[in-house]
C-alpha positions as CSV (number, residue, x, y, z in Angstrom):
1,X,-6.9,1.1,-0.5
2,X,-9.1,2.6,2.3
3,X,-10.0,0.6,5.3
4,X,-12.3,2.4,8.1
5,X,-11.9,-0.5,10.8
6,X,-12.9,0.6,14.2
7,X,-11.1,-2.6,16.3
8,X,-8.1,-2.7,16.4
9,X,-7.4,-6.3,16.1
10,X,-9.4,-6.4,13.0
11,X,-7.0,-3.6,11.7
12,X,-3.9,-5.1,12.7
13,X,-4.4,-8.2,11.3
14,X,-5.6,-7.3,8.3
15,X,-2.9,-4.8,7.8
16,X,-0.3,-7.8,8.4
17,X,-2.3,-10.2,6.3
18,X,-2.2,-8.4,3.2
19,X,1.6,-7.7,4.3
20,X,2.2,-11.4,4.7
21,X,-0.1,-12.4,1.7
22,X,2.2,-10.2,-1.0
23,X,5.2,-11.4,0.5
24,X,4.1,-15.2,-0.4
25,X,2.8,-13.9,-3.4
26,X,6.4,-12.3,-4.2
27,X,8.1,-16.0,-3.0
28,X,5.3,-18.5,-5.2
29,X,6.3,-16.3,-8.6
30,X,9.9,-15.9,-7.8
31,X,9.3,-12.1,-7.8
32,X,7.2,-12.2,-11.1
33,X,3.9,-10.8,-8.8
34,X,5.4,-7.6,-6.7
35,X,3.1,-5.4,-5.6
36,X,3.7,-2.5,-3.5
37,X,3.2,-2.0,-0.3
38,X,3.0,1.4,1.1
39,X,0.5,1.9,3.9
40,X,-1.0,5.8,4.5
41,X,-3.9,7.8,5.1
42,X,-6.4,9.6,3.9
43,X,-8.0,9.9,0.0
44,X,-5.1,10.6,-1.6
45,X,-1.4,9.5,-2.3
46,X,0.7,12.7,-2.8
47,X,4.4,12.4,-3.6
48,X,6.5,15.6,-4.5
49,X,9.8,15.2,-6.3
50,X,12.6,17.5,-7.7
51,X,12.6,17.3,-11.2
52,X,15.8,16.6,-13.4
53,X,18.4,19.6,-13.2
54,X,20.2,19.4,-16.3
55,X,23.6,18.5,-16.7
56,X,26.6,19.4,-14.3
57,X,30.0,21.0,-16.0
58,X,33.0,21.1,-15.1
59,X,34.5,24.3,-13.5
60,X,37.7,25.8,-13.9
61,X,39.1,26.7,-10.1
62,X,41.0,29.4,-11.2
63,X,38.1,31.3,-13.3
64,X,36.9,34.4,-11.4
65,X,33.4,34.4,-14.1
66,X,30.0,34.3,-12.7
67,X,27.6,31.6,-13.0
68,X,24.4,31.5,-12.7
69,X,22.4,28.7,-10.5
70,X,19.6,26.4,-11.8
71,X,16.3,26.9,-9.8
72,X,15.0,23.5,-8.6
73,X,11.4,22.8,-9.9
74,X,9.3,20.3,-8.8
75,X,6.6,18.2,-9.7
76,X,3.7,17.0,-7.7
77,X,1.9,13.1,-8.3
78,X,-1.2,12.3,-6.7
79,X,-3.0,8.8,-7.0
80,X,-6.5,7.7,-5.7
81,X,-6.6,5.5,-3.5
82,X,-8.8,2.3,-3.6
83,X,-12.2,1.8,-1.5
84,X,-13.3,-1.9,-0.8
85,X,-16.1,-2.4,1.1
86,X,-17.0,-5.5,3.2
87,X,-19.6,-5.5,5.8
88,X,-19.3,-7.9,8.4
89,X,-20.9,-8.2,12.1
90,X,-21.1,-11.6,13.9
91,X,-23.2,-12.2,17.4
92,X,-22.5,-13.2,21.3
93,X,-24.3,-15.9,20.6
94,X,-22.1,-17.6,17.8
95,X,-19.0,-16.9,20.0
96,X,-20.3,-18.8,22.3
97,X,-21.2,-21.7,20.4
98,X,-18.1,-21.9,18.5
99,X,-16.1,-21.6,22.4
100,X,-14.0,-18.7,21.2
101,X,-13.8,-14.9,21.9
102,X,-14.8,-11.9,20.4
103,X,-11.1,-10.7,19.9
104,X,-10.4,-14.6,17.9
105,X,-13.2,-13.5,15.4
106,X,-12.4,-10.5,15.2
107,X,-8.3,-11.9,14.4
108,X,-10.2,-14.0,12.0
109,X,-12.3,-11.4,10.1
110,X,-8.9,-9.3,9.7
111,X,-7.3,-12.6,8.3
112,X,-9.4,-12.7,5.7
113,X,-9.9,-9.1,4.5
114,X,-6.5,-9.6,4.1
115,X,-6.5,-12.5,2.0
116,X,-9.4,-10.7,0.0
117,X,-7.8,-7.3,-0.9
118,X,-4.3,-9.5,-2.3
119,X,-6.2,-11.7,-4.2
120,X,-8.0,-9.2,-5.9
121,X,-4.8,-6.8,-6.6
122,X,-3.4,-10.3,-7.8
123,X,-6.5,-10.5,-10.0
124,X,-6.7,-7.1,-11.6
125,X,-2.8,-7.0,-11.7
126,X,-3.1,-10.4,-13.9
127,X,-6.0,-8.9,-15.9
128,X,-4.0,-6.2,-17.0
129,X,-1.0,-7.9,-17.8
130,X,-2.6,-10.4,-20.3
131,X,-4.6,-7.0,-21.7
């Protein structure tokens, strides 16, 4: 998923509410609902692994033959990532009237993008289960 969150508060605490939100997830379903939850950057998640090397054999310590080595060869995955989008702006004025601070609403917002982005990995994760 891709996030571009300029405060930092908002960030953080949506970060830790998805965090939080797949760990209840995890706990409701008795580990039935995992979901993963790497964090990076960028458009892409590459991961490069060594791929299997064949079988070892047993070598006889007294043998002066040669033997030849195995090169290791690798392969290369790389997923999309997932865009959301979720414009949200709120006013001095409603701040004031609600007799909190910019850096509470902002806590708030992250809350709930949170919330958002867990319930629909939930959803889709559900969806494709029953399909």
């Amino acid at each position: 998923m891709s996030f571009i969150i300029r405060d930092k508060v908002i960030q953080t605490t949506a970060v830790d509410s998805i965090k939080d939100n797949l760990m209840k997830a995890r706990t409701a379903t008795g580990g039935a609902i995992d979901l993963g939850t790497n964090i990076h950057k960028g458009d892409f998640i590459e991961e490069i692994f060594f791929n299997d090397f064949g079988n070892i054999q047993r070598r006889d310590p007294n043998s002066s033959a040669t033997v030849e080595p195995e090169q290791l060869s690798n392969t290369e995955d790389v997923a999309v990532k997932l865009y959301f989008r979720g414009d949200t702006f709120f006013t001095n004025t409603q701040v004031e009237r609600y007799g909190t601070t910019a850096k509470n609403v902002n806590a708030m917002i992250g809350k709930k993008l949170g919330e958002k982005v867990v319930r629909w990995a939930i959803e889709k994760g559900l969806i494709a289960a029953v399909a």
